[in-house]
matplotlib code that plots the C-alpha trace (Angstrom):
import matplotlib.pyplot as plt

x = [-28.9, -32.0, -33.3, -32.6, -34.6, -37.4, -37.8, -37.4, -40.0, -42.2, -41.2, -42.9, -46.0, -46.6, -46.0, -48.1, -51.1, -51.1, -50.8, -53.9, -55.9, -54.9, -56.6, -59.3, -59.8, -59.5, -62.2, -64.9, -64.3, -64.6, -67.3, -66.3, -66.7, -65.5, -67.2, -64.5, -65.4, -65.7, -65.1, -68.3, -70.1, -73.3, -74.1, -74.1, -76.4, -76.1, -75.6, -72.1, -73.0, -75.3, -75.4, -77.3, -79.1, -81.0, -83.2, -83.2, -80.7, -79.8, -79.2, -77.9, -80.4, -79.8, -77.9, -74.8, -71.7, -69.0, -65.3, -63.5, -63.9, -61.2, -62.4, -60.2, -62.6, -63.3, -66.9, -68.5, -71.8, -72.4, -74.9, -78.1, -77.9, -75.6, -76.5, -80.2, -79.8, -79.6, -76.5, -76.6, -73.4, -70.2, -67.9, -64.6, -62.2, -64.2, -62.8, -59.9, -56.7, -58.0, -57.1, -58.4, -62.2, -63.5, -67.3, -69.4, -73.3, -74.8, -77.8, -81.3, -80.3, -77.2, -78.2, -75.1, -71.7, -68.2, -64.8, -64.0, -61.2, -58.2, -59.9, -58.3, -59.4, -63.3, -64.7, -68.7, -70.8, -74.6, -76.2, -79.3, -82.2, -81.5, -78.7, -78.9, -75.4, -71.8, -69.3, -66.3, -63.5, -65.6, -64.6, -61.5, -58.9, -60.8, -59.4, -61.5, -64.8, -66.6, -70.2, -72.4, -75.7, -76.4, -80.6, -83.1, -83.1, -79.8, -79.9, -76.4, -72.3, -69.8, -72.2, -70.7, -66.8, -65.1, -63.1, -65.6, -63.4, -65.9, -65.0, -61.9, -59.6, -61.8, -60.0, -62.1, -65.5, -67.1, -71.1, -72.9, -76.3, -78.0, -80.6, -83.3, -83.7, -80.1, -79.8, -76.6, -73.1, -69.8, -66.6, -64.8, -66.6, -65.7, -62.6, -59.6, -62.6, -61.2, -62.8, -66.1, -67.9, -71.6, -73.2, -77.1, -77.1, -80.7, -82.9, -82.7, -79.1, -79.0, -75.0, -72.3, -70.0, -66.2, -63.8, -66.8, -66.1, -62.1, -59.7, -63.1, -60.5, -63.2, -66.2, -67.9, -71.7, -73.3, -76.7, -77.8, -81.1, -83.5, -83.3, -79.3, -78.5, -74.5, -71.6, -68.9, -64.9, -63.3, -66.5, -65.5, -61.8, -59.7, -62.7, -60.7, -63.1, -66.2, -67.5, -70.7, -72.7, -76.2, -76.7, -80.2, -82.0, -81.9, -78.0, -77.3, -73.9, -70.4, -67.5, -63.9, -62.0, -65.7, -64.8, -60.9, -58.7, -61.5, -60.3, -62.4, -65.2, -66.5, -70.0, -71.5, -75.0, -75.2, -78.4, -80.4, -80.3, -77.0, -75.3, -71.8, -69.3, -66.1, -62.4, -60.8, -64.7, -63.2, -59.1, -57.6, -60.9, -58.5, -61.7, -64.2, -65.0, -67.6, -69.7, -72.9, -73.0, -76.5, -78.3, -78.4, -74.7, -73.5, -69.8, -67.4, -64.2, -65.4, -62.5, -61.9, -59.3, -57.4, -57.5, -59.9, -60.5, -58.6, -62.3, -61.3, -57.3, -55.9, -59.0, -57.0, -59.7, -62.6, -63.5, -66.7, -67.9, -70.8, -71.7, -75.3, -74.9, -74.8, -71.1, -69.0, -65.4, -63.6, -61.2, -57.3, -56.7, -60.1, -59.5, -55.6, -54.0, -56.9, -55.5, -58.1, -60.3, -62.0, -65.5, -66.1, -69.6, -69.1, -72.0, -72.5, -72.2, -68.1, -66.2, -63.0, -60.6, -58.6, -54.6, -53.9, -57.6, -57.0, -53.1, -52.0, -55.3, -53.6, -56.9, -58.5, -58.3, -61.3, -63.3, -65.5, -65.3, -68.4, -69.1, -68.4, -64.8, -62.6, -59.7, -57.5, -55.6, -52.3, -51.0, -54.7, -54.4, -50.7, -49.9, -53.3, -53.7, -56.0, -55.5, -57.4, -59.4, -61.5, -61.1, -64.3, -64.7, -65.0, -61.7, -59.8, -56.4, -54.5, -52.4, -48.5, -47.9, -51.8, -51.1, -47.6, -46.6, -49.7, -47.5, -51.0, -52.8, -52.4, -54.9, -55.7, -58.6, -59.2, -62.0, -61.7, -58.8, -57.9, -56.8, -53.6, -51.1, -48.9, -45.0, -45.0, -48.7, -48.0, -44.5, -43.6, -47.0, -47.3, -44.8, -47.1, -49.4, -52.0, -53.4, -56.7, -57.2, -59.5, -58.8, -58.3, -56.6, -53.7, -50.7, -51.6, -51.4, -48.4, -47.0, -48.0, -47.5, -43.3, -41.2, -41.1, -45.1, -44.7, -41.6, -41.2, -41.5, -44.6, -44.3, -47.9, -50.4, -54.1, -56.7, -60.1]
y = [153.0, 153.6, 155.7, 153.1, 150.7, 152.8, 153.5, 150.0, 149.4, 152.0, 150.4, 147.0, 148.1, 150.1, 146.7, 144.9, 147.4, 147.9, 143.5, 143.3, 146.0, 143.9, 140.7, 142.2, 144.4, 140.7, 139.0, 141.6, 142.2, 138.4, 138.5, 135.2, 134.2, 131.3, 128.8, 126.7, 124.0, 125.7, 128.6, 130.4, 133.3, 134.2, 133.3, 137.0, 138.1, 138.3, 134.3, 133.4, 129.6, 129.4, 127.5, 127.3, 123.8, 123.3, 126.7, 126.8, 128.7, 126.8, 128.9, 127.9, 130.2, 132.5, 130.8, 129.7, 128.9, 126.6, 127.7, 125.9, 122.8, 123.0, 120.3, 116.6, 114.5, 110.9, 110.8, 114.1, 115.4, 118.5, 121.0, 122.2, 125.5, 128.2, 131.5, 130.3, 130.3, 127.5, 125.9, 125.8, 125.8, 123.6, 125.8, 124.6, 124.4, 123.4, 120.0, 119.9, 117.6, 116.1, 113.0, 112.2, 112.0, 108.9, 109.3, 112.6, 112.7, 116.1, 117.3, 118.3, 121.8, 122.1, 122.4, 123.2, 120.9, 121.5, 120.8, 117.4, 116.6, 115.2, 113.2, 109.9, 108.2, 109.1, 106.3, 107.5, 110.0, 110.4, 112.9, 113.8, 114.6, 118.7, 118.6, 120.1, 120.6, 119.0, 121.4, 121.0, 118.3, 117.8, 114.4, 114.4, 112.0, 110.7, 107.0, 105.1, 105.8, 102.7, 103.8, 107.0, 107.0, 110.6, 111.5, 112.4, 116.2, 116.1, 118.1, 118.7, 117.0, 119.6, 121.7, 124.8, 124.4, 123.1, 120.3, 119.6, 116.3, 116.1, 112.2, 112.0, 109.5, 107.6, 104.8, 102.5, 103.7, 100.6, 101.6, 104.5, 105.0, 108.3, 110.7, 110.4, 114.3, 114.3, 116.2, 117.0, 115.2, 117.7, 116.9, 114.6, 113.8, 110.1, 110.1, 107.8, 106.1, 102.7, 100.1, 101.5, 98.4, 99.8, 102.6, 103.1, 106.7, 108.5, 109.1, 113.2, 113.1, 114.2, 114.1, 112.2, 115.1, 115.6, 112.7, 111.9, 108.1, 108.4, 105.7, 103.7, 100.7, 98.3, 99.6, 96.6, 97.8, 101.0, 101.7, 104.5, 107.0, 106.9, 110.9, 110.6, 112.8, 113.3, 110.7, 113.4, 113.8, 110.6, 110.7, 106.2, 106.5, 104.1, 101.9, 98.5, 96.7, 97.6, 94.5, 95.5, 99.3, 99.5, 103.3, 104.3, 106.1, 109.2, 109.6, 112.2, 113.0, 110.7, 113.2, 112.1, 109.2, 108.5, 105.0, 104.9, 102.6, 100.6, 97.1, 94.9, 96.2, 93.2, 94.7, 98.5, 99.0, 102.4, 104.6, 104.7, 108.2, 108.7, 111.7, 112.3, 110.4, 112.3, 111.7, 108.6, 107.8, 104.1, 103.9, 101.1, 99.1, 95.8, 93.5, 94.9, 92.3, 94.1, 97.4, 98.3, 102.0, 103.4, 105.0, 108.6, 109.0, 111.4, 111.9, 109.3, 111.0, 114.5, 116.8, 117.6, 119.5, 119.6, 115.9, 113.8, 110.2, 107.0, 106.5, 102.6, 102.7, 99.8, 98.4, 94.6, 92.2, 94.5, 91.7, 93.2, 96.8, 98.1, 101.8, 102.9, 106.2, 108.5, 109.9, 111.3, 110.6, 107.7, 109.9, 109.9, 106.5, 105.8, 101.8, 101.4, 98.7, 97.1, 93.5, 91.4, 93.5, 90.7, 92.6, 96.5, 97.4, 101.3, 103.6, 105.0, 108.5, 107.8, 110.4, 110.2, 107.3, 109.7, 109.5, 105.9, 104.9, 101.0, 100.9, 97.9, 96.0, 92.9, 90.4, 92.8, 91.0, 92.9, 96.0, 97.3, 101.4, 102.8, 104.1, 107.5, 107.4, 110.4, 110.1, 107.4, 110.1, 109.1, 105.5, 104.6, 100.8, 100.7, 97.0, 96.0, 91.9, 92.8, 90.6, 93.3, 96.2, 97.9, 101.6, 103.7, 105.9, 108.9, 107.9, 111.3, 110.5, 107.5, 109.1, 108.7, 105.1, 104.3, 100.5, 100.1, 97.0, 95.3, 92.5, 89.8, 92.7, 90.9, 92.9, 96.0, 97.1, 100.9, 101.9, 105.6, 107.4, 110.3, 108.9, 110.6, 107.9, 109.2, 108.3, 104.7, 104.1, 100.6, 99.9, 96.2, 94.9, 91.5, 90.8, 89.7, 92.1, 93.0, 96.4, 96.0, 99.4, 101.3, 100.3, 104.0, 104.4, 102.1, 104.2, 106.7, 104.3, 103.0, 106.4, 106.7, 103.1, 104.0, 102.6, 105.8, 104.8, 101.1, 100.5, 98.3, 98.2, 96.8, 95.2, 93.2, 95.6, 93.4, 95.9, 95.5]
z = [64.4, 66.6, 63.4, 60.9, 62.8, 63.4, 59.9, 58.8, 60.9, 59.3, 56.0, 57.5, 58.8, 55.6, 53.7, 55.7, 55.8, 52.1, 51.4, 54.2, 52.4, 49.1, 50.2, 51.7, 48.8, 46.7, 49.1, 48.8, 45.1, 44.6, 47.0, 48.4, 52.4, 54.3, 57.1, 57.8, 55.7, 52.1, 50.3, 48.7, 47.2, 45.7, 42.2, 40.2, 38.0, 34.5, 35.5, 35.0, 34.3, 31.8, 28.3, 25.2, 24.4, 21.0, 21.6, 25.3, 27.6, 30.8, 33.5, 37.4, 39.3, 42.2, 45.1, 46.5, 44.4, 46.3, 45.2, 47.3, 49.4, 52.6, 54.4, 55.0, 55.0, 53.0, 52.2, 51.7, 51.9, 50.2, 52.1, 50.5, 51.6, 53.2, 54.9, 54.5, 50.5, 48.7, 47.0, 43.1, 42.0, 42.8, 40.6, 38.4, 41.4, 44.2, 44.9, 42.3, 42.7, 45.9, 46.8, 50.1, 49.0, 47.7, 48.0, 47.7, 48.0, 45.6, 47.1, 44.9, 45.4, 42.9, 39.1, 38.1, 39.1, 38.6, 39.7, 40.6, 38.4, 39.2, 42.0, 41.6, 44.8, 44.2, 43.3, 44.3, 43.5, 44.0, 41.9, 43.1, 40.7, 40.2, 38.1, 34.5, 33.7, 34.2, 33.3, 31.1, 32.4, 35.5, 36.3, 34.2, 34.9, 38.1, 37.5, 40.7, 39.4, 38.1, 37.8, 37.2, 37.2, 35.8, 36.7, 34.4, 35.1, 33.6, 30.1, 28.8, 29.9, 28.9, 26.4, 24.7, 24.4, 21.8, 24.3, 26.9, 28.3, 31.3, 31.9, 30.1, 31.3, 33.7, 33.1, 35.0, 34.4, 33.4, 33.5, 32.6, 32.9, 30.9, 31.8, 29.6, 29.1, 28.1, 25.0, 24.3, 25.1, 24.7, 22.5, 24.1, 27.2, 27.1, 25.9, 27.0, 29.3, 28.5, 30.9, 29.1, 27.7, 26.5, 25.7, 25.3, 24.2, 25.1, 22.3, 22.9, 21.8, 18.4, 17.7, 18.9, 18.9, 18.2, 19.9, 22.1, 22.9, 21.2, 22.7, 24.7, 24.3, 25.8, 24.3, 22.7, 22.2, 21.2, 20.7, 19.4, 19.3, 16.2, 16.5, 15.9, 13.2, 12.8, 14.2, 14.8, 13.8, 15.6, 17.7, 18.0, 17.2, 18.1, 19.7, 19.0, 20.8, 18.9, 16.4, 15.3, 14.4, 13.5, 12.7, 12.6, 9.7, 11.0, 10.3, 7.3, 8.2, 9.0, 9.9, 9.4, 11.2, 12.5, 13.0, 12.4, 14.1, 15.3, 14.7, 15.8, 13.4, 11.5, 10.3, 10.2, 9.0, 7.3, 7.9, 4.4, 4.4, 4.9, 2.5, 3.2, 4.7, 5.0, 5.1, 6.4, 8.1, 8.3, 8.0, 9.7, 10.2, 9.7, 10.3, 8.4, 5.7, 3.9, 3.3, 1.1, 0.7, 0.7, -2.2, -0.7, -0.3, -2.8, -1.2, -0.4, 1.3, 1.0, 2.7, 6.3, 7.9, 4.2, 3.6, 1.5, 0.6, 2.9, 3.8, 3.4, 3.9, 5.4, 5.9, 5.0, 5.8, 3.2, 0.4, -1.1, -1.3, -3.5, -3.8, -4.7, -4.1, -6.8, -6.2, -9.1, -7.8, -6.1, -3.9, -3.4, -1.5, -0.7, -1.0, -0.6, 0.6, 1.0, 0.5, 0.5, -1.8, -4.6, -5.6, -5.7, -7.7, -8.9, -9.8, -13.6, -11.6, -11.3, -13.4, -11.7, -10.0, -7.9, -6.9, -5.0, -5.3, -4.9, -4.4, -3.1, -3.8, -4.7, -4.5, -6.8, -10.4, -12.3, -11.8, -14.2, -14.9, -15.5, -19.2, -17.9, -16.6, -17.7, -15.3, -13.6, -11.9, -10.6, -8.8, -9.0, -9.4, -8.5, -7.0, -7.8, -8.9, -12.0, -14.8, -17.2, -17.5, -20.4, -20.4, -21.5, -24.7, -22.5, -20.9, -21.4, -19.1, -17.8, -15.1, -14.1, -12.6, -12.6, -13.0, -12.3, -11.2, -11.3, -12.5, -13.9, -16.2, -19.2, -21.4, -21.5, -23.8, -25.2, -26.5, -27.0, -29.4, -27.2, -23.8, -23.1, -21.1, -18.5, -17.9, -16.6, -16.2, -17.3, -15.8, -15.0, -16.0, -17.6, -20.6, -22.9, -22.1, -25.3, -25.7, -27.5, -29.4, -32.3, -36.0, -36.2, -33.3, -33.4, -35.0, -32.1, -29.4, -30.8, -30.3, -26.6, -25.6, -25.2, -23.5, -20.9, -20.8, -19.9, -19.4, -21.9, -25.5, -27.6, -30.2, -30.3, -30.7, -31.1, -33.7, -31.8]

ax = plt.figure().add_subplot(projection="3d")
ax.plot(x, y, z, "-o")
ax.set_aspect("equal")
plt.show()
């Protein structure tokens, strides 16, 4: 029994050496120490934070990083140095998940700061001019803070990631006020921050990235930099507060869902040398009464993730649109069920009216295709409340259901011999309708105009 014990015992000790060897194996590998009050280690070389901005690197510097913070106290002010070096960094986990802080005070020291997500009684911070970077999710889902005033050595929020969510879900961060050497804002940073009522966006910032200010429920008033170049995927999604956009000049490039779901948007001025705006750029703006599209654009819906077009879908209040730009194609369900729709102005460039184009356009009673038309591609004018149309000579296919049920199209005129008409382009279109055709052309028409075409047969045929 005695020898069973005593080698049990052995057993334990061994356990215990080899578990104490681990962790202290663990702590200098890591490098880390501990004062009581935090966690900490020097910052290595090659520097682990560090991240590219335009053509400059920004680096922390040689210093102290903070990994954890094991104090209890409310307010917190963060030392300046440690072991006679100074503190640089306040890394990811420092101050994580806490939720007895409510005010912390950054001294000039840091350049790099970190880690404070998931506070959700902090409802202060004072950033003291030093800071360059705020890391990825930083401040993430910290719902007591009301105000940041971010200082002008600040350079980048949440740079180099493809979710950088560094405020995301500050729900009551009403007021922000921007360094004005920041020059680039991460995907995401703002998003969810919905007591957010204005942003002034400083004029380094050259793209409102990715989901940037996404679900900013309050956000009423955005201005933004004359050196803005891009408004990124669903970079104001969702926004339902916003009324008005001015987008300056310098604005090329409108990424999908841009402005989708915004419903309060009345009026959007769109930069003059604006080129593409992509896929769904302005779906389910319901109060967005009307839209001039500027000379430069040469793509209206151009694809994004595997989708194009719904650029305008749902967009119920739109009552005028003109397009100057030069684009070739109205895409699949760029306009539909735009209800309200009276006036549309399209460009001689326009080739193609794509699948569901102006579906459910019932205010729409005239719209005049440009003389080089070759395709009404399928359900294009389906449900629409035109009372005729004159298709082009160039006019090469009339596609499956393309004006079905657009119950008041009462004439219909032809102008070219070889349009090919697809199965119940014309179904449940007026009775009487008339379909104006080419002396030459009318036996051939006759022939296509079946009852499989418009779903009823015609027997008054009108020689042009």
């Amino acid at each position: 029994m005695r020898a069973k014990r005593y080698i049990m015992a052995c057993v334990l000790f061994c356990t215990l050496l080899i578990c104490g060897s681990t962790v202290i194996a663990s702590a200098e590998e890591n490098n880390e120490k501990n004062n009581g009050e935090y966690r900490y280690k020097e910052v290595e070389r090659p520097y682990p934070y560090k991240v590219k901005v335009g053509d400059t690197y920004i680096e922390c510097g040689d210093g102290i990083c903070l990994v954890k913070y094991l104090g209890d106290e409310a307010e917190v002010v963060v030392p300046s140095e440690i072991d006679g070096k100074p503190v640089t960094v306040i890394g990811s986990g420092c101050f994580s998940g806490n939720q007895t802080i409510t005010r912390v005070e950054i001294p000039e020291s840091v350049t790099w700061l970190d880690g404070f997500n998931d506070c959700s009684n902090l409802a202060d911070i004072k950033l003291s001019n030093g800071v360059k970077v705020i890391g990825v999710f930083s401040f993430e889902n910290c719902g007591s803070l009301e105000k940041i005033d971010l200082p002008d050595s600040l350079v980048c929020i949440g740079a180099g990631s493809k979710e950088c969510g560094t405020f995301t879900g500050c729900s009551n961060l009403k007021e922000i006020s921007f360094s004005n050497n920041l020059q680039e804002i991460g995907p995401g940073a703002f998003r969810y921050c919905k007591a957010l009522e204005k942003v002034v966006l400083p004029e380094k910032v050259e793209w409102v990235r990715d989901y940037c200010f996404f679900g900013c429920s309050s956000l009423k008033a955005v201005e933004m930099p004359e050196n803005c170049k891009k408004i990124g995927h669903a970079a104001f999604g969702n926004c339902q507060s916003l009324e008005y956009v001015d987008l300056p000049d310098s604005v090329t490039n409108m990424m999908s869902r841009a402005f989708e779901g915004c419903s309060s948007l009345k009026s959007i001025h769109l930069s003059k040398n604006l080129k593409t705006i992509y896929t769904g750029a302005f779906q389910n703006c319901s109060s967005l009464e009307e839209i001039t599209i500027p000379a430069g654009v040469t793509n209206i819906g151009k694809m994004w993730m595997g989708k194009s077009g719904h650029v305008f879908s749902g967009c119920t209040s739109l009552k005028r649109v003109t397009i100057n730009g030069k684009i070739q194609a109205v895409r699949r369900r760029t306009f539909e069920w735009c209800k309200a729709l009276e006036t549309i102005e399209l460009p001689a460039s326009v080739t193609k009216i794509g699948e569901g184009a102006f579906i459910g356009c019932k205010s729409l009673e005239t719209i005049k295709l440009p003389s080089g038309v070759e395709r009404i591609c399928i359900d294009a004018f389906r449900g629409c409340g035109l009372k005729e149309i004159t298709f082009p000579e160039s006019l090469q296919m009339v596609g499956r259901r393309s004006f079905a049920h657009c119950e008041s199209l009462k004439k219909i005129v032809i102008k070219g011999k070889n349009a090919r008409i697809g199965s119940l382009a014309f179904k449940n279109i007026a009775k009487n309708a008339v379909f104006d055709v080419p002396n030459t052309a009318v036996n051939i028409y006759r022939s296509r105009l079946t009852k499989k075409n418009t779903g009823f047969v015609v027997k008054s045929m009108k020689v042009v």
